[in-house]
PDB file as gemmi writes it, atoms N, CA and C in Angstrom:
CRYST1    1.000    1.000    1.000  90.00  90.00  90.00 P 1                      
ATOM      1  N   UNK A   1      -6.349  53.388  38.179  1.00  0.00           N  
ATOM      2  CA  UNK A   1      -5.769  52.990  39.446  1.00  0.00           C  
ATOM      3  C   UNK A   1      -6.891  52.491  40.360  1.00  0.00           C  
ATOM      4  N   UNK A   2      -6.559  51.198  40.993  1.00  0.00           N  
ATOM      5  CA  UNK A   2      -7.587  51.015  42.363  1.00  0.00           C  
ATOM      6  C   UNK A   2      -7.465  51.467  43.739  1.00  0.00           C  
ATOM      7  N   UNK A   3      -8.425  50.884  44.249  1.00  0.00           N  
ATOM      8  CA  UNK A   3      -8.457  51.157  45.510  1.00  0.00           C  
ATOM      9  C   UNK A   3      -7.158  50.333  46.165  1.00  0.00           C  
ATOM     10  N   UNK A   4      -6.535  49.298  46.084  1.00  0.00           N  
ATOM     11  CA  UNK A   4      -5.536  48.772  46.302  1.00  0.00           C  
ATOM     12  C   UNK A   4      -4.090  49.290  45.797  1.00  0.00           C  
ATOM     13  N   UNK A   5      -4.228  49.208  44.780  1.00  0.00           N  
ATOM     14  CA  UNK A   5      -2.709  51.135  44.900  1.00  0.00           C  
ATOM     15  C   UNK A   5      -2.761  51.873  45.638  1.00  0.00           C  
ATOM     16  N   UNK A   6      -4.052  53.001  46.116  1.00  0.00           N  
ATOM     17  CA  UNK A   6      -4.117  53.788  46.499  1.00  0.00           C  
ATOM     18  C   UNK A   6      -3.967  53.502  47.972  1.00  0.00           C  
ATOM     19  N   UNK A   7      -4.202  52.456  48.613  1.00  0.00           N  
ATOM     20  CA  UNK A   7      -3.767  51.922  49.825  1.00  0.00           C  
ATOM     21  C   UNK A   7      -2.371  51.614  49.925  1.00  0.00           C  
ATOM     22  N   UNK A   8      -1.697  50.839  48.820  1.00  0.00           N  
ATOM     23  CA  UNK A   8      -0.043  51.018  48.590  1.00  0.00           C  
ATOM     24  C   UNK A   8       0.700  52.176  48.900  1.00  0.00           C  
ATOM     25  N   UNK A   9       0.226  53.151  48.122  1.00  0.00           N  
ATOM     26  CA  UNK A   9       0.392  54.369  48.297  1.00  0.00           C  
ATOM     27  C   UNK A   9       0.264  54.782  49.392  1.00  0.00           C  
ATOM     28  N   UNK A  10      -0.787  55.305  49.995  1.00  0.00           N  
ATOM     29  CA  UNK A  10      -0.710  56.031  51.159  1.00  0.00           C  
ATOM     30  C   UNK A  10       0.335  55.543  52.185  1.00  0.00           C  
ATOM     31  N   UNK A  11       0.258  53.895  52.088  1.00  0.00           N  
ATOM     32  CA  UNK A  11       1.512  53.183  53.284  1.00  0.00           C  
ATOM     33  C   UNK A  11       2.933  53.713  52.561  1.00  0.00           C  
ATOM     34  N   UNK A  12       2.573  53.704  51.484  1.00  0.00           N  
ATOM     35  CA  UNK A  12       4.321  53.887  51.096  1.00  0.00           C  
ATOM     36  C   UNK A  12       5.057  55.255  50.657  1.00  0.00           C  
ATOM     37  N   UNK A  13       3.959  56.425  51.078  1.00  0.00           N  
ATOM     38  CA  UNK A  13       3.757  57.518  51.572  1.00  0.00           C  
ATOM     39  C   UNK A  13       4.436  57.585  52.767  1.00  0.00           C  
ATOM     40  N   UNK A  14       3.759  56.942  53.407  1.00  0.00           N  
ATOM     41  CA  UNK A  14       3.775  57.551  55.134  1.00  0.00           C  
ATOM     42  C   UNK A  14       5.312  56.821  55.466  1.00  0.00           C  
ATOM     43  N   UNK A  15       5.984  55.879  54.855  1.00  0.00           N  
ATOM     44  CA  UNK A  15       7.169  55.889  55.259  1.00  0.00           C  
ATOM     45  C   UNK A  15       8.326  55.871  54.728  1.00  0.00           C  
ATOM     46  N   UNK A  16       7.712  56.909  53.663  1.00  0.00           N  
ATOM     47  CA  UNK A  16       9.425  57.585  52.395  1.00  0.00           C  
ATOM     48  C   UNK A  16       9.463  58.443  53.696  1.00  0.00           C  
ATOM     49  N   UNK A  17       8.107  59.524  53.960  1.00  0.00           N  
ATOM     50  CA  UNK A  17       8.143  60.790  54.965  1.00  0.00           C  
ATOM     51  C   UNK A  17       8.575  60.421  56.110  1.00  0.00           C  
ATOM     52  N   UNK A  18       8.272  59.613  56.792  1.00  0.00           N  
ATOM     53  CA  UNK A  18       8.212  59.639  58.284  1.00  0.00           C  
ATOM     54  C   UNK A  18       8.959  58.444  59.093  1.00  0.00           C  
ATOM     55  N   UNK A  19       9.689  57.378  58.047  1.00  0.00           N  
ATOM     56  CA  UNK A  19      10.234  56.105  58.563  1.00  0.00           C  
ATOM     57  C   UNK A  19      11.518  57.136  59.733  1.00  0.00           C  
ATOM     58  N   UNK A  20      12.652  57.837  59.268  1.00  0.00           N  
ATOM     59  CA  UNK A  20      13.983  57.796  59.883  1.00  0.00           C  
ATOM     60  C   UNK A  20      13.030  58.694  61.412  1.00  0.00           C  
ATOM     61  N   UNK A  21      12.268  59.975  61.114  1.00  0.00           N  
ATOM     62  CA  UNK A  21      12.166  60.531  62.757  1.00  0.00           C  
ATOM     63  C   UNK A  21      11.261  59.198  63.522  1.00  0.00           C  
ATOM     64  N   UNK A  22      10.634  58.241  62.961  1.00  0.00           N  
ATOM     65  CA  UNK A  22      10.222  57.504  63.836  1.00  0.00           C  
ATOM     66  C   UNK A  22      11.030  56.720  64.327  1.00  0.00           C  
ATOM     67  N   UNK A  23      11.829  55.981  63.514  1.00  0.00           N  
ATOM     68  CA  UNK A  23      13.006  55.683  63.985  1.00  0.00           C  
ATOM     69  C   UNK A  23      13.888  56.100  65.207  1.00  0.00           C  
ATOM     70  N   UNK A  24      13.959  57.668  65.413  1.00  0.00           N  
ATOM     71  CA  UNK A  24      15.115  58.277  66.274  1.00  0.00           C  
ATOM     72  C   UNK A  24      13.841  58.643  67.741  1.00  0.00           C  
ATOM     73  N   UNK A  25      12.234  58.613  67.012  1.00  0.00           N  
ATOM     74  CA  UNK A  25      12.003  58.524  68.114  1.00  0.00           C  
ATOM     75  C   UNK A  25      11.721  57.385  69.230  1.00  0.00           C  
ATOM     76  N   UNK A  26      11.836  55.772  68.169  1.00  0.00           N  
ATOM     77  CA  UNK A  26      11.610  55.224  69.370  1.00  0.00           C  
ATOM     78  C   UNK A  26      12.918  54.784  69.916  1.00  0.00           C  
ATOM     79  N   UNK A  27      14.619  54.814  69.087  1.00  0.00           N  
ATOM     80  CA  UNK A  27      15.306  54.575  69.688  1.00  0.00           C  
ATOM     81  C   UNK A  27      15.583  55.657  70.802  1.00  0.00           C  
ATOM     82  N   UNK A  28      15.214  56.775  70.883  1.00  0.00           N  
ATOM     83  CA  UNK A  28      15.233  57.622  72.111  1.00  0.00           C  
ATOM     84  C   UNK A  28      14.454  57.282  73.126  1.00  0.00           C  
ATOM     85  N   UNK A  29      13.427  56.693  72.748  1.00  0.00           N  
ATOM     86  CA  UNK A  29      12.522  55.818  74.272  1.00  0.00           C  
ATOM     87  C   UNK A  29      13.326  54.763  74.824  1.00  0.00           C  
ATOM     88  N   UNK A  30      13.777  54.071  73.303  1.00  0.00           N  
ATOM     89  CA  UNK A  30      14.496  52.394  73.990  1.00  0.00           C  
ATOM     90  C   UNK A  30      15.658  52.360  74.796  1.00  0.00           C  
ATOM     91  N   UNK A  31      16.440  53.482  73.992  1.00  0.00           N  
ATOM     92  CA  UNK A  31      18.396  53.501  73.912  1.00  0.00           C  
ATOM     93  C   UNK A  31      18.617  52.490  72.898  1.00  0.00           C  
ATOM     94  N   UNK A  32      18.405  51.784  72.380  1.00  0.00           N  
ATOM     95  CA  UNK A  32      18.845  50.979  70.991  1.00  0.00           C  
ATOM     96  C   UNK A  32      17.945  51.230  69.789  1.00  0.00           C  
ATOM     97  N   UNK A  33      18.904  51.721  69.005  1.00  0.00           N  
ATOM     98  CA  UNK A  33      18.517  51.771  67.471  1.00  0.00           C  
ATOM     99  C   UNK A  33      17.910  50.358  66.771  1.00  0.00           C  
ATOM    100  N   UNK A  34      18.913  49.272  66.969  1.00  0.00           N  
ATOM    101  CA  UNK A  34      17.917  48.305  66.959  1.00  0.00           C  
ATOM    102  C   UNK A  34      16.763  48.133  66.905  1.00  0.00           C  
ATOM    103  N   UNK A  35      16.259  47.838  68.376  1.00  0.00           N  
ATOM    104  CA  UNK A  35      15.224  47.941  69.153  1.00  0.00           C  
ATOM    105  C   UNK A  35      13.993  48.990  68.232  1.00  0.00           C  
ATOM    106  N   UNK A  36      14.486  50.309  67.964  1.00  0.00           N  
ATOM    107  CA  UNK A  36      13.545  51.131  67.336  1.00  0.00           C  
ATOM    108  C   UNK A  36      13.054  50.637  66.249  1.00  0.00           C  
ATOM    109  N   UNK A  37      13.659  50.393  65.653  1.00  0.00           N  
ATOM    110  CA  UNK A  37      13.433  49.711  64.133  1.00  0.00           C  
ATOM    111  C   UNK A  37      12.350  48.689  64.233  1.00  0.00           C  
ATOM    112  N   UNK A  38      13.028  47.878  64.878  1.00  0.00           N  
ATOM    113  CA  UNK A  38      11.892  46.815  64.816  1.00  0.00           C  
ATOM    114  C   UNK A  38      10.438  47.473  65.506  1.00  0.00           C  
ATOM    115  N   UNK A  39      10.032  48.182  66.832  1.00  0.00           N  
ATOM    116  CA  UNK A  39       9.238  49.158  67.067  1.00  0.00           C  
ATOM    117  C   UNK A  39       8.645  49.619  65.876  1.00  0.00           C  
ATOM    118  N   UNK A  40       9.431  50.422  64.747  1.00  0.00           N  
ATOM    119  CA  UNK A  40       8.965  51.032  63.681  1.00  0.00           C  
ATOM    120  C   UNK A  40       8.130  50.237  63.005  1.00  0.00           C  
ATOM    121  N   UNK A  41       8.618  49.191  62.604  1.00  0.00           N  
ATOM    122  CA  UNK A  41       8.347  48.065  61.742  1.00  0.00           C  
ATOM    123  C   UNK A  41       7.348  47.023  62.133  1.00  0.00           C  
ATOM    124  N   UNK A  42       6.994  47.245  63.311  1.00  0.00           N  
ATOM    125  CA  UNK A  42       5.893  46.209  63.588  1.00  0.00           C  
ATOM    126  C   UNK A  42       4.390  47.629  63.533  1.00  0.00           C  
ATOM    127  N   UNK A  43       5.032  48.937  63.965  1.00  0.00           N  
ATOM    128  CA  UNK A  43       4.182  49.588  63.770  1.00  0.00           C  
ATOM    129  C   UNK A  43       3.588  50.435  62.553  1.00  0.00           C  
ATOM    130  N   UNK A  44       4.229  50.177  61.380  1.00  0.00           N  
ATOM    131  CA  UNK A  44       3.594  50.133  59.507  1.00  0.00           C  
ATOM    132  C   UNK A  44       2.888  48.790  59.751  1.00  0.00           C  
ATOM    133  N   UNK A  45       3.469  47.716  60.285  1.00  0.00           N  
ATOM    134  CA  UNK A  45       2.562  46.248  59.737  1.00  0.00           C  
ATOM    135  C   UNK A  45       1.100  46.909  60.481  1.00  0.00           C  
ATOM    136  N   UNK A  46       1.457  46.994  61.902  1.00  0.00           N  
ATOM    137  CA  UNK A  46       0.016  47.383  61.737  1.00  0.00           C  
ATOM    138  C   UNK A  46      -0.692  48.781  61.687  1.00  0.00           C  
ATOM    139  N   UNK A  47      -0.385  49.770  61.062  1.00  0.00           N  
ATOM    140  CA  UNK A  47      -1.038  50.469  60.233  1.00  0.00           C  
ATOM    141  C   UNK A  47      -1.766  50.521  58.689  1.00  0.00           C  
ATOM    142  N   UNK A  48      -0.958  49.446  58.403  1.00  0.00           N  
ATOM    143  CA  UNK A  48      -0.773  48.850  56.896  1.00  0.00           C  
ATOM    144  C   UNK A  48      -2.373  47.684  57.471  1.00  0.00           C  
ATOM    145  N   UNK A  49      -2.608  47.188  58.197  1.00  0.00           N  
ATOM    146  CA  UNK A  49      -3.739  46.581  58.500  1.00  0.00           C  
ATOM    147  C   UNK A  49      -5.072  47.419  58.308  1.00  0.00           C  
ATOM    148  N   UNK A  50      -4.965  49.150  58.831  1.00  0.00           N  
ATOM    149  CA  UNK A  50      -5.492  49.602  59.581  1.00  0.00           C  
ATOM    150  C   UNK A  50      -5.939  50.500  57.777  1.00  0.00           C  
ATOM    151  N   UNK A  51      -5.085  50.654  57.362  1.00  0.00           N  
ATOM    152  CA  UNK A  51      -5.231  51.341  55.846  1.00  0.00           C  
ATOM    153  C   UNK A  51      -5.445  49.977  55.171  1.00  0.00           C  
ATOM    154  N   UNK A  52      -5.492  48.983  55.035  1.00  0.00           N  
ATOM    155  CA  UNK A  52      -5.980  47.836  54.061  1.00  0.00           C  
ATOM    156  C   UNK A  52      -7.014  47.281  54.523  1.00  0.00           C  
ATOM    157  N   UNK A  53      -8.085  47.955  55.709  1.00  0.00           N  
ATOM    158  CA  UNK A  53      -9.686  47.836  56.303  1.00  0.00           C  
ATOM    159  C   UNK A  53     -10.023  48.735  55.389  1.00  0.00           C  
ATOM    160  N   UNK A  54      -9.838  49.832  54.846  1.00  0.00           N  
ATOM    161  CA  UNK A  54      -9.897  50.692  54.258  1.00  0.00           C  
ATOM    162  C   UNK A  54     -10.121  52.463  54.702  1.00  0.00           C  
ATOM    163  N   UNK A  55      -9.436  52.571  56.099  1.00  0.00           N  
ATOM    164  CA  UNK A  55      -9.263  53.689  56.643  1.00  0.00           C  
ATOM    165  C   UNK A  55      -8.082  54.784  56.151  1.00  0.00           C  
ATOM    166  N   UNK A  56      -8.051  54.900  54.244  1.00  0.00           N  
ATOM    167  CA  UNK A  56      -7.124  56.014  54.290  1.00  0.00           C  
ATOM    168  C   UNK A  56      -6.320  57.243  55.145  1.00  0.00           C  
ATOM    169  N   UNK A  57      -7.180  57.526  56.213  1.00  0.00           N  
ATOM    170  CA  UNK A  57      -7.151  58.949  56.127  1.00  0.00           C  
ATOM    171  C   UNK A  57      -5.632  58.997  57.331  1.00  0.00           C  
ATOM    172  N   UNK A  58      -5.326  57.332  57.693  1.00  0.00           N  
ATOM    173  CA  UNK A  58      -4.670  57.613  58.440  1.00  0.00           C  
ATOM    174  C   UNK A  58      -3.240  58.026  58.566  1.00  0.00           C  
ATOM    175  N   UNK A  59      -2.732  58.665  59.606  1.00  0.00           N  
ATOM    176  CA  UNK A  59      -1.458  59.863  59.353  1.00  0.00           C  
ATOM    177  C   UNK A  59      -0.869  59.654  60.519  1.00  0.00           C  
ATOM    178  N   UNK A  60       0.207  60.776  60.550  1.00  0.00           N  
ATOM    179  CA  UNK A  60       1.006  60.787  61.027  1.00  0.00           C  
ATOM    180  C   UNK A  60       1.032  60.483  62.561  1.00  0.00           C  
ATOM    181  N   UNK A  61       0.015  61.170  62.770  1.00  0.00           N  
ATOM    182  CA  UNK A  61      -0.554  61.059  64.605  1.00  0.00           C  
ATOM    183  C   UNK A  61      -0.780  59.875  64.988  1.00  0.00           C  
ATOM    184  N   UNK A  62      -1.727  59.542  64.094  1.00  0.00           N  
ATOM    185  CA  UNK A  62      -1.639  57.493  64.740  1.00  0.00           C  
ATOM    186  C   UNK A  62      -0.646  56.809  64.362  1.00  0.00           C  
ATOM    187  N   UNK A  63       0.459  56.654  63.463  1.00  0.00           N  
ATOM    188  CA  UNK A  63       1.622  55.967  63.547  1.00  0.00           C  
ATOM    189  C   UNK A  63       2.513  56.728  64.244  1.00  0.00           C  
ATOM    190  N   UNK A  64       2.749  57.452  64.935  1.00  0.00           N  
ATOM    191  CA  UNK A  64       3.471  58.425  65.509  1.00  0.00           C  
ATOM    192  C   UNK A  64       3.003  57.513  67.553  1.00  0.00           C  
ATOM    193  N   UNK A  65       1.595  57.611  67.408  1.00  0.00           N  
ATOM    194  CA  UNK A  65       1.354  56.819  68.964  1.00  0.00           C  
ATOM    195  C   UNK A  65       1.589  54.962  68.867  1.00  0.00           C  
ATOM    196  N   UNK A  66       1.040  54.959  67.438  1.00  0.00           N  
ATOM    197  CA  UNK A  66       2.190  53.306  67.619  1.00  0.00           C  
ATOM    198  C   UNK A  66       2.805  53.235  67.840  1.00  0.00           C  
ATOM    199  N   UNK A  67       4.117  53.800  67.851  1.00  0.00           N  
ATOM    200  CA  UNK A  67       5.279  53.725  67.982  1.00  0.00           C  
ATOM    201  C   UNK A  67       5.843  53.995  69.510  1.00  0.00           C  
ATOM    202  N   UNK A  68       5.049  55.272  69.657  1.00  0.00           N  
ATOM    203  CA  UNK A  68       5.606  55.408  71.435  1.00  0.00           C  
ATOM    204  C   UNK A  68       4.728  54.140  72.202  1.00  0.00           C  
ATOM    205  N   UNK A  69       3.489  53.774  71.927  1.00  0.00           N  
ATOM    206  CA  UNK A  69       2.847  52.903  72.653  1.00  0.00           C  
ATOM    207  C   UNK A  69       3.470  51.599  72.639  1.00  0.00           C  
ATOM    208  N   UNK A  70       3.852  50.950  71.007  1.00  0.00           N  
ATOM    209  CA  UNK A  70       4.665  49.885  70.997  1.00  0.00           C  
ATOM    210  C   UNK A  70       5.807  49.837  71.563  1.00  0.00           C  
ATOM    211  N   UNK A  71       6.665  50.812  71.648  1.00  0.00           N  
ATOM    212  CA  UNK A  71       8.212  51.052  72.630  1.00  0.00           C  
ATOM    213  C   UNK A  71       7.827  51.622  73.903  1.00  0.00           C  
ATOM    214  N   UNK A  72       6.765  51.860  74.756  1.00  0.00           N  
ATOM    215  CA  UNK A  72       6.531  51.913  75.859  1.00  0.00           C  
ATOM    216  C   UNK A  72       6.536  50.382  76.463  1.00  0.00           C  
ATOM    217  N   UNK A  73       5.213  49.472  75.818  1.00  0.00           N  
ATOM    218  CA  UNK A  73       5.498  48.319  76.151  1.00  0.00           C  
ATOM    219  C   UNK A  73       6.443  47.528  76.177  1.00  0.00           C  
ATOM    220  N   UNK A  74       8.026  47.543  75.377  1.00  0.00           N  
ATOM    221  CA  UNK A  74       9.130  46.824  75.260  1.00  0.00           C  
ATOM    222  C   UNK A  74       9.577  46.996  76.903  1.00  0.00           C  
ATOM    223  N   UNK A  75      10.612  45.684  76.832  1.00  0.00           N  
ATOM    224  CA  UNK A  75      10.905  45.842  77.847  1.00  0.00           C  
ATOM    225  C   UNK A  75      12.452  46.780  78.019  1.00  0.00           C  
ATOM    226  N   UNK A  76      12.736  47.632  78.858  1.00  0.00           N  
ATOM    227  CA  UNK A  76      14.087  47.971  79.142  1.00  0.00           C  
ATOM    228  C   UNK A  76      15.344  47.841  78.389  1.00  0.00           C  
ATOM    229  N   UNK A  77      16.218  48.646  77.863  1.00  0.00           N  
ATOM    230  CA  UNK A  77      17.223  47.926  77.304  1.00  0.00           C  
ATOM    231  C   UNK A  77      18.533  47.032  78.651  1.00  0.00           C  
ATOM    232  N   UNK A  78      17.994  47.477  79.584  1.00  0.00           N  
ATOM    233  CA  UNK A  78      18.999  46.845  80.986  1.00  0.00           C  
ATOM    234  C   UNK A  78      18.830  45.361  80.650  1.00  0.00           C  
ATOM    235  N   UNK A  79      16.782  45.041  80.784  1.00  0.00           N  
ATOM    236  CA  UNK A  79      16.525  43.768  81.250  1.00  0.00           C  
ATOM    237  C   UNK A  79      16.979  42.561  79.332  1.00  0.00           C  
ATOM    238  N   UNK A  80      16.838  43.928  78.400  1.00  0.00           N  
ATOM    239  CA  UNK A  80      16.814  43.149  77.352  1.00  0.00           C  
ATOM    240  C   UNK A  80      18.583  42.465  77.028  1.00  0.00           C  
ATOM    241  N   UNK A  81      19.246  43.603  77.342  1.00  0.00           N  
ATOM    242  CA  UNK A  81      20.898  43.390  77.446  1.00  0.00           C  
ATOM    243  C   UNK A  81      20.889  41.823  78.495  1.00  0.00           C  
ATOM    244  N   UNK A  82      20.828  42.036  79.379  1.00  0.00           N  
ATOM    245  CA  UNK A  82      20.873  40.982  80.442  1.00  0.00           C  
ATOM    246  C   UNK A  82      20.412  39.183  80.230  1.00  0.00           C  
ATOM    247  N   UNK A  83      19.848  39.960  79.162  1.00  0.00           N  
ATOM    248  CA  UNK A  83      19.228  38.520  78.854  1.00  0.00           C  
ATOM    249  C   UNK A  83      18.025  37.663  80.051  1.00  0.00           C  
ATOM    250  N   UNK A  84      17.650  38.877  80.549  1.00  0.00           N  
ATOM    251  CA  UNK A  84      16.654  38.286  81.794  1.00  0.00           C  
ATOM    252  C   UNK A  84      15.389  38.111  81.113  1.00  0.00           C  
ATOM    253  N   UNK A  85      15.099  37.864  80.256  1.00  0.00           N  
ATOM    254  CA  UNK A  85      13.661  37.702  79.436  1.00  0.00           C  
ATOM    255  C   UNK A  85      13.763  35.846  78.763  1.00  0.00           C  
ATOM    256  N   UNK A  86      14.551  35.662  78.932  1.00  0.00           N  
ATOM    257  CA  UNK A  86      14.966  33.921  77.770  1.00  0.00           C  
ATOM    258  C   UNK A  86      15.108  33.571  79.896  1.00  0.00           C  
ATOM    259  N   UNK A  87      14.895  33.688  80.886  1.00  0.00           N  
ATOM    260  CA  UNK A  87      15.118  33.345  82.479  1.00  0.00           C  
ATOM    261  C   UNK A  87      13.594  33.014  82.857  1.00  0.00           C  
ATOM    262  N   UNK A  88      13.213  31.553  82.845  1.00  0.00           N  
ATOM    263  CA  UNK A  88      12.346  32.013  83.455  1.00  0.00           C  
ATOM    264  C   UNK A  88      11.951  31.782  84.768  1.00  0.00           C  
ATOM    265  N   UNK A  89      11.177  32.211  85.333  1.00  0.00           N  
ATOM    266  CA  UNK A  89      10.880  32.999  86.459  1.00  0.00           C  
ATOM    267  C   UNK A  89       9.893  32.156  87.267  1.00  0.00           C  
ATOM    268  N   UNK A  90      10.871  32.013  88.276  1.00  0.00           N  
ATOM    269  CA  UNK A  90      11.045  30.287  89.572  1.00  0.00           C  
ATOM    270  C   UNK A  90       9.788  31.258  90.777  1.00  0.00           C  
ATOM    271  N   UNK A  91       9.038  30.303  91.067  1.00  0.00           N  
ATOM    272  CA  UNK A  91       8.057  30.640  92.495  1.00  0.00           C  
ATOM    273  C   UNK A  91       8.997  31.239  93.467  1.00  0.00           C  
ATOM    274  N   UNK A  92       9.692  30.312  93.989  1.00  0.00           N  
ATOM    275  CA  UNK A  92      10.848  30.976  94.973  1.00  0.00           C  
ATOM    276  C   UNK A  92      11.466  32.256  94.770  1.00  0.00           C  
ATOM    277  N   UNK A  93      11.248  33.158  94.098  1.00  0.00           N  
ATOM    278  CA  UNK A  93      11.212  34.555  93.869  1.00  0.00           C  
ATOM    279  C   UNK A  93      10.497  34.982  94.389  1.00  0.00           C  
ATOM    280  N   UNK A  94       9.295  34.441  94.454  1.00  0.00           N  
ATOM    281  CA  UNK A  94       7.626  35.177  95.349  1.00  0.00           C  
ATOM    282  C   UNK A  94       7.716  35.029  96.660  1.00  0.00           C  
ATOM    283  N   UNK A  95       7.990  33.575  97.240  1.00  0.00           N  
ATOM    284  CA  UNK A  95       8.078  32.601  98.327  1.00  0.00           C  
ATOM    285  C   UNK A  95       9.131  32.502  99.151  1.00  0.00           C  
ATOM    286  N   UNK A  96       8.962  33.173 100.297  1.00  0.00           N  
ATOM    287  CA  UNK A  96      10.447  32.772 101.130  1.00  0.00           C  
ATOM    288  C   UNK A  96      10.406  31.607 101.773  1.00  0.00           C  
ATOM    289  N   UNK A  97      11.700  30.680 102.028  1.00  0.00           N  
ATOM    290  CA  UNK A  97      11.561  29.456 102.781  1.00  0.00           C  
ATOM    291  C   UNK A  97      11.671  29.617 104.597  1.00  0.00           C  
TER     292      UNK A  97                                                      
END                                                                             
């Protein structure tokens, strides 16, 4: 076996174990399950970066703060429902006449 399995592995380790509670935890930050998923999923891509530099050792704790850090930064499910993100955003908002 190489070092490139063993990097397979560990990623595909860490989310037989840990994909669904990451899941429920970032749709509990967002309110959409949706929303979490993709959260989840951008946060293996980049752990999967972070273990294919060749930093095995990494676990649960650092994909665990990807996830709240990546769904901290999302925006709102209000502003995302609303569709106020595809709006964009006129001076005259800043500027009174």
């Amino acid at each position: 076996m190489d070092v490139g399995d063993d990097k397979s592995e560990a990623l595909a380790r860490l989310f037989t174990a840990h994909y669904g509670q990451l899941v429920r935890t970032a749709s509990l930050l967002l309110g959409d399950v949706a929303a979490g998923e993709d959260v989840v999923q951008e946060a293996f891509i980049r752990v999967n970066g972070v273990i294919r530099r060749g930093d095995l050792t990494v676990g649960l704790g650092y994909l665990q703060r990807t996830v709240v850090n990546l769904a901290r930064s999302e925006p709102p499910r209000s502003v995302r429902r609303a569709g106020l993100l595809a709006q964009p955003v006129g001076l005259s908002l800043f500027f009174a006449e």
